[in-house]
TIPARO-994708 format. One record per residue (C-alpha): residue in three letters; x, y, z. Coordinates in pm, whole numbers, plus 32768, in hexadecimal, padded with zeros to 4 digits. Example, Ala and Ser with C-alpha at 12.3 -4.5 7.8 and 13.67 -1.06 7.14 Angstrom:
BEGIN
<senu aa="Ala" c1="84CE" c2="7E3E" c3="830C"/>
<senu aa="Ser" c1="8557" c2="7F96" c3="82CA"/>
//
This chain:
BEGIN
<senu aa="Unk" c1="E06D" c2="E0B6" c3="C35D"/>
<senu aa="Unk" c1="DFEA" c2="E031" c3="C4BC"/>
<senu aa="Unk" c1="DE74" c2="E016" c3="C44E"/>
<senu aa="Unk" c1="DEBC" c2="DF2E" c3="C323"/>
<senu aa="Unk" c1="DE17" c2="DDC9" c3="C357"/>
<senu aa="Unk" c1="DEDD" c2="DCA6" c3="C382"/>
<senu aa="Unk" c1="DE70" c2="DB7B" c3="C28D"/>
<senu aa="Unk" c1="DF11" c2="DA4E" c3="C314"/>
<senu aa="Unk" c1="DE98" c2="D901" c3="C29E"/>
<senu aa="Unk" c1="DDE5" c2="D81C" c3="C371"/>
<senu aa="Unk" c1="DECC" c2="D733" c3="C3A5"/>
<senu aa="Unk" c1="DFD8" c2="D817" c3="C41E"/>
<senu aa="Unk" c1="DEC1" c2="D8AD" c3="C52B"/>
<senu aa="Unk" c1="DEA3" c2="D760" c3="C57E"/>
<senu aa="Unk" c1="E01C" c2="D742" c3="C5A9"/>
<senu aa="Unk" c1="E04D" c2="D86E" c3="C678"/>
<senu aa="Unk" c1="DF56" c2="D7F6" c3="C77C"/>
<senu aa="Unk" c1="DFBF" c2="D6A3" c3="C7AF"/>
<senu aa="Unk" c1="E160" c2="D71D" c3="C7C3"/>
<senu aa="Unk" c1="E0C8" c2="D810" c3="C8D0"/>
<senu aa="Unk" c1="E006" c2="D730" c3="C986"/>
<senu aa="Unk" c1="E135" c2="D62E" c3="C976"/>
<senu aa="Unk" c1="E221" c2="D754" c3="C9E2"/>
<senu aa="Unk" c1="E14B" c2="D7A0" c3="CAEE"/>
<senu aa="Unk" c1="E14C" c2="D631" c3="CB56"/>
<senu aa="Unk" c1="E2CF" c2="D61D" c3="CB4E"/>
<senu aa="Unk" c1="E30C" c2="D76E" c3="CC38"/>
<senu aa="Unk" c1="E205" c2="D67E" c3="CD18"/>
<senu aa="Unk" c1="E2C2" c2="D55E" c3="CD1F"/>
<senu aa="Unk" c1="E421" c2="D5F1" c3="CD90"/>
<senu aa="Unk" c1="E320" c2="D671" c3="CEE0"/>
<senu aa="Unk" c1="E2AE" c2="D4F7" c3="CEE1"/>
<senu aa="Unk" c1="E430" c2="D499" c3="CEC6"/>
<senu aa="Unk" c1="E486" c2="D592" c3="CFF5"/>
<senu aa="Unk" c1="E360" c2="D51F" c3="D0EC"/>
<senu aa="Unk" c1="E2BA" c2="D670" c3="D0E7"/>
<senu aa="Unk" c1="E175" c2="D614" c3="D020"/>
<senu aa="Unk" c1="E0BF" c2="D476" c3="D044"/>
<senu aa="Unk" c1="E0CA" c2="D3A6" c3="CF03"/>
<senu aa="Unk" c1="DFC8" c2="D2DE" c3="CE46"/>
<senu aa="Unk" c1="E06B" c2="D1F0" c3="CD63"/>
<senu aa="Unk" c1="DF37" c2="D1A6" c3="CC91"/>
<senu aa="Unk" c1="DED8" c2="D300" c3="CC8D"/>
<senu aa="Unk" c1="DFF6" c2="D339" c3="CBA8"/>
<senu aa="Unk" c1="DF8F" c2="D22A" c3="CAF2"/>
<senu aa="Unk" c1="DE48" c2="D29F" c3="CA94"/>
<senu aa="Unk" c1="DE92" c2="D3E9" c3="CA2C"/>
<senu aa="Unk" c1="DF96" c2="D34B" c3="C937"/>
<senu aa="Unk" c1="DE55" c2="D29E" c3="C8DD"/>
<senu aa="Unk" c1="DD6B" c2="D3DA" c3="C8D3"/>
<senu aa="Unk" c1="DE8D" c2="D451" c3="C7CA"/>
<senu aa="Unk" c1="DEA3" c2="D323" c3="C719"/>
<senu aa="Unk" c1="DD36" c2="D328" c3="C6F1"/>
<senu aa="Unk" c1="DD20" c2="D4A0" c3="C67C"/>
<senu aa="Unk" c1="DE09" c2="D454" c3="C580"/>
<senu aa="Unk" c1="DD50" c2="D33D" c3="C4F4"/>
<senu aa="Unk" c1="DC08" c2="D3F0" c3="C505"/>
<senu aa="Unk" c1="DC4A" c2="D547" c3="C49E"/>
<senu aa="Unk" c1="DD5B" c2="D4DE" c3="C37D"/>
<senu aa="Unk" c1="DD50" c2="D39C" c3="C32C"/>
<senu aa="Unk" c1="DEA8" c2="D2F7" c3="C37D"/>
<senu aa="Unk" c1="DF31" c2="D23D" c3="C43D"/>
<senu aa="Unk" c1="E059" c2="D16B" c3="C473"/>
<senu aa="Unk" c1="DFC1" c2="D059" c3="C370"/>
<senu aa="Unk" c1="DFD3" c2="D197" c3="C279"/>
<senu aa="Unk" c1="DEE9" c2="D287" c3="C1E5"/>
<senu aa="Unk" c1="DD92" c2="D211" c3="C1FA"/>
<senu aa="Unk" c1="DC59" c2="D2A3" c3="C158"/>
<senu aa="Unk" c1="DB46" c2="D308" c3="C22E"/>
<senu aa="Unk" c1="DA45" c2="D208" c3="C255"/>
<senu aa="Unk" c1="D939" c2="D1B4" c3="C370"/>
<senu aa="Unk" c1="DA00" c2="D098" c3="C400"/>
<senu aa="Unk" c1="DB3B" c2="D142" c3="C42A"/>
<senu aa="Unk" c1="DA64" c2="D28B" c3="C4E9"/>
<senu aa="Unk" c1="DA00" c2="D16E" c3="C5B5"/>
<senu aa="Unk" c1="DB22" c2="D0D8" c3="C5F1"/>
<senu aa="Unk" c1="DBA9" c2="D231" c3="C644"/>
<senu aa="Unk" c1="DAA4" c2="D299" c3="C71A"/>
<senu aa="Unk" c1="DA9D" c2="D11C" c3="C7F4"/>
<senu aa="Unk" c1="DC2F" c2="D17E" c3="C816"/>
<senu aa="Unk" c1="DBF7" c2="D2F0" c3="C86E"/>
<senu aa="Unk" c1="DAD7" c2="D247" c3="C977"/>
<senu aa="Unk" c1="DBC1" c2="D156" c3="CA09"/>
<senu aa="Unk" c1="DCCF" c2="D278" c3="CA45"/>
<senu aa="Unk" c1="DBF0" c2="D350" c3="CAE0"/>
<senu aa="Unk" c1="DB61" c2="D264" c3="CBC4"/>
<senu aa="Unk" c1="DCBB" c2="D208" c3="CC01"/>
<senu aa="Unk" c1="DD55" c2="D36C" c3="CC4E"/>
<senu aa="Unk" c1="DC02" c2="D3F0" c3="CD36"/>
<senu aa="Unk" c1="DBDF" c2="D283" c3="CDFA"/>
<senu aa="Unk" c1="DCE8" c2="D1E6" c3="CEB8"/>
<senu aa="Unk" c1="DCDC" c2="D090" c3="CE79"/>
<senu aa="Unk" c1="DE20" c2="CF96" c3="CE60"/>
<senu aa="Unk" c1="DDF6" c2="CEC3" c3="CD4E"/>
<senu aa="Unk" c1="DF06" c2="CE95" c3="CC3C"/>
<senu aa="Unk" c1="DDF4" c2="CE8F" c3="CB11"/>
<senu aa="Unk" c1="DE42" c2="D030" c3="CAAE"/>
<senu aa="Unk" c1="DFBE" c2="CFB1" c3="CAA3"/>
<senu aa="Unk" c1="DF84" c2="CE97" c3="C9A9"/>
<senu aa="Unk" c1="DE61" c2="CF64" c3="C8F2"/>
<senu aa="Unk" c1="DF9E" c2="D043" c3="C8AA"/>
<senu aa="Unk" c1="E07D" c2="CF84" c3="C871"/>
<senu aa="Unk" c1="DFA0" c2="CEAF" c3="C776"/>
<senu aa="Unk" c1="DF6C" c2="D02B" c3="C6CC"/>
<senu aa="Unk" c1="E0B1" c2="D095" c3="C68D"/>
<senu aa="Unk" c1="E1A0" c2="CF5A" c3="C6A9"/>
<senu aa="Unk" c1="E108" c2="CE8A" c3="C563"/>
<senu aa="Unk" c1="E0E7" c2="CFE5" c3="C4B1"/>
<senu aa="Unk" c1="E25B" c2="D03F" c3="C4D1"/>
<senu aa="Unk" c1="E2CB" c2="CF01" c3="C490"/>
<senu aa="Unk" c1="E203" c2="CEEE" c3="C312"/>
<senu aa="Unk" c1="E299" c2="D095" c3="C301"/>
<senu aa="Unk" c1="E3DE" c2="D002" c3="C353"/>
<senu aa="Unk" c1="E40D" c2="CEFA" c3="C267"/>
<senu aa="Unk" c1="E337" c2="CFF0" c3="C15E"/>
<senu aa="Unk" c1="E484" c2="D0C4" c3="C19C"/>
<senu aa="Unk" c1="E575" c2="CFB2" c3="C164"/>
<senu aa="Unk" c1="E4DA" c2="CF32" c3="C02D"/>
<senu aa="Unk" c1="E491" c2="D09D" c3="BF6F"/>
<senu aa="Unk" c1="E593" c2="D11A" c3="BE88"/>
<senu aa="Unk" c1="E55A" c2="D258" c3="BEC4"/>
<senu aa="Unk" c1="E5A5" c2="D270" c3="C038"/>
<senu aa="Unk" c1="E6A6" c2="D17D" c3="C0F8"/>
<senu aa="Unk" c1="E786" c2="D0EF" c3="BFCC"/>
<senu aa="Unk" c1="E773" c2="D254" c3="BF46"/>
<senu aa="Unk" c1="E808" c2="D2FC" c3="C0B6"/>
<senu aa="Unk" c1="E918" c2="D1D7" c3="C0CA"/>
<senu aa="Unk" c1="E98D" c2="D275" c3="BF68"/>
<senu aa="Unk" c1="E9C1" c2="D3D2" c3="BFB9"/>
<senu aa="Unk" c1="EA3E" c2="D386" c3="C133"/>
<senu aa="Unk" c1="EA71" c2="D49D" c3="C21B"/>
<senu aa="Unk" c1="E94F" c2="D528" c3="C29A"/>
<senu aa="Unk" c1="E867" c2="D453" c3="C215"/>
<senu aa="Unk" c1="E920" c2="D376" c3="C301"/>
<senu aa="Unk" c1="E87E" c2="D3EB" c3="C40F"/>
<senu aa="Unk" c1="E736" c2="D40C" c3="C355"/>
<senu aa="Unk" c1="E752" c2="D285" c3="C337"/>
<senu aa="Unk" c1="E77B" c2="D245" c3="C4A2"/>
<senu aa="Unk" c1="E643" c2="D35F" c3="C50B"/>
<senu aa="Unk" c1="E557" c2="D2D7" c3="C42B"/>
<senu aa="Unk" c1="E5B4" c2="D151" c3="C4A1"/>
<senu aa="Unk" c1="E5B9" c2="D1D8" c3="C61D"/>
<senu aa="Unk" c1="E45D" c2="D267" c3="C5E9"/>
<senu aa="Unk" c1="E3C6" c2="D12C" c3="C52B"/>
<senu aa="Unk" c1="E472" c2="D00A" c3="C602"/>
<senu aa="Unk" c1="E40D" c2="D0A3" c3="C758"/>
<senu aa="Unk" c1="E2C4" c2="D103" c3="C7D7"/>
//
């Protein structure tokens, strides 16, 4: 039936807007790549921020893992979701949104990646049954090693 309502979690709402916003993004960036639209470096930069900072606010984790919500990390969320909105709207060229990023997602994938290494559950358990999980092994330490 058509006029049933959807009941999607939050977090998967969540999800949906930030892989369309990032999709949206990417279709802009192969115009940047073929001279037909101008390109903002840091602009980039803060919207990965404004989603980094949604994320924290709205759900609690982040790369460090799942946080509870507390009033330092809304305004920790909220100082990052500032600083990338500032940063996307005004053009200014400083490298600050770049390490602000980096300093959000590098140390954070880093702790998930050796959190990976040193579960049993996950990365001794894929090495054991091989073939797929091959691949799930090199994804998962793609996504964690690289910002």
């Amino acid at each position: 039936m058509i006029s049933r309502e959807a009941k999607l979690p939050f977090e998967v709402v969540m999800l949906i807007i930030a892989a369309v916003v990032l999709l949206v993004t990417g279709v802009m960036l192969f115009l940047i790549y073929n001279g037909i639209l101008p390109y903002y470096e840091n602009g980039l930069y803060g919207l990965l921020l404004i989603i980094f900072a949604l994320n924290t606010i709205t759900l609690g984790r982040t790369p460090f893992g799942d946080i509870p919500r507390s009033k330092l990390l809304l305004v920790l969320g909220l100082l990052v979701a500032v600083i990338g909105m500032v940063t996307c709207l005004i053009p200014i060229s400083i490298r600050f949104p770049r390490v602000l990023l980096f300093f959000c997602l590098g140390p954070g994938g880093l702790l998930l990646f050796l959190g990976m290494l040193l579960a049993k559950d996950k990365f001794r358990s894929w090495v054991k049954y091989g073939g797929i999980f091959r691949h799930l092994m090199l994804a998962c330490s793609a996504v964690y090693i690289f910002p």
